[in-house]
N, C-alpha and C positions, 0 to 999 in steps of 0.2 A: 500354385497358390501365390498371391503376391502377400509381399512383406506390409504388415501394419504401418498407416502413415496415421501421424499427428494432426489433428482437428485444431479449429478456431476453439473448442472447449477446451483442447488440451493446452492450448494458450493463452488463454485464458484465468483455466486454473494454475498457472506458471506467474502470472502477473501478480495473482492474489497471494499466493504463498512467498512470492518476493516481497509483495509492502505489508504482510502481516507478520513476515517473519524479522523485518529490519524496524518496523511500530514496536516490535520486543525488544529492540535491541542484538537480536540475537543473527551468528555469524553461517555462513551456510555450511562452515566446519561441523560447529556446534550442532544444528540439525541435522546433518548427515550424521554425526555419530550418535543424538538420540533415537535416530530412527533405524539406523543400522547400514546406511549409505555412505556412498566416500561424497564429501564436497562439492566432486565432479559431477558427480549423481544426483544433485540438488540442484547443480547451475544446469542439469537438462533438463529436469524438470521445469526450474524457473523460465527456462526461454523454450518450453512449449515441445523440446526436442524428444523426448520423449513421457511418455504417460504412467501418471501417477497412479499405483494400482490402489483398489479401494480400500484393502489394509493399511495400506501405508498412508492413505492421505486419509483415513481416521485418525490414526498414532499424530498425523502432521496438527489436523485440527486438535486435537488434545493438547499438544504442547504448546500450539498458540493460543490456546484457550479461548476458540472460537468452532460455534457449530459447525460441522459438517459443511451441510448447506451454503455456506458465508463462501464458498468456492466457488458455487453457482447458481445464488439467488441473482436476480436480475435487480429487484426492487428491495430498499431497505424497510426496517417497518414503518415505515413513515410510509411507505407506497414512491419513495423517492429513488432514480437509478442509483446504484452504484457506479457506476463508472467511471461518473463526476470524481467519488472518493478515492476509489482506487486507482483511478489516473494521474489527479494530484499528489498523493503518497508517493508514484514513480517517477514525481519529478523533483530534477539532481535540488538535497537539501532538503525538501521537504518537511522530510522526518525529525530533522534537527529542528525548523523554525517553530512546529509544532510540542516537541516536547521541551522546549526554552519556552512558548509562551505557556504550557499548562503547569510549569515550575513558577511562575510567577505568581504570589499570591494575593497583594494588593489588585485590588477590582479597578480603583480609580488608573494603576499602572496599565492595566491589562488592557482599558478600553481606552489608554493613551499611544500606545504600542500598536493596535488595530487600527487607530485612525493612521499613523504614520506607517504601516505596510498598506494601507487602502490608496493613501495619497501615494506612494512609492509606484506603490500597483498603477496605477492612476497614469501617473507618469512615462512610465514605462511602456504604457500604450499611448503616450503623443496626445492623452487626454489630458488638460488642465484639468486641478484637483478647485473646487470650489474655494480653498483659500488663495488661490494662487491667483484667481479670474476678480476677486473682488477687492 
């Protein structure tokens, strides 16, 4: 009998439970000893090395306080991928630029702050940003 190998789902679901679990805030200690796993047991899951059994990644979605599903839907409800989302969340920072901009409360700050990461953004790919060209 050969030994169980790890799947694109099982990596998958590895990917999602790392940017759902770091959107919390929360440390892969902390989830391994909500769930009942050592730390090490959550960096295999998170990198796809081994599989989340279907208890435990209920218990997981519970404590991130996202459906089940949210592991393996393909489209959000909008009918839009995720992958878009959960790719961005795994990139270095992320998480931080996102919950510094949703701590801002001024609207006129917020939509002043997005133009200057657009134009950043902008830049960053060798495109002049429209104030720069005119």
């Amino acid at each position: 009998m050969m030994p169980k190998q790890t799947t694109d789902v099982d990596r998958l679901v590895g990917l999602r439970i790392t940017a759902l679990r770091k959107a919390r805030g929360m440390s892969q200690t902390a989830l391994g000893t909500a769930v009942g796993v050592t730390f090490q047991q959550v960096q295999k899951y998170e990198k796809g090395q081994n599989r989340v059994g279907a208890g435990r990644l209920r218990e997981i979605a519970r404590l991130l306080e996202v459906p089940v599903s949210a592991f393996f839907e393909e489209n959000d409800a909008s009918g839009q991928p995720q992958e878009d989302v959960f790719g961005f969340l795994s990139a270095h920072g992320a998480i931080e630029v996102l919950r510094a901009y949703a701590a801002i409360q001024d609207d006129q700050l917020r939509r002043d702050v997005l133009a200057i990461v657009r134009t950043a953004s902008r830049l960053g790919q060798g495109t002049p940003s429209v104030e720069a060209t005119a």
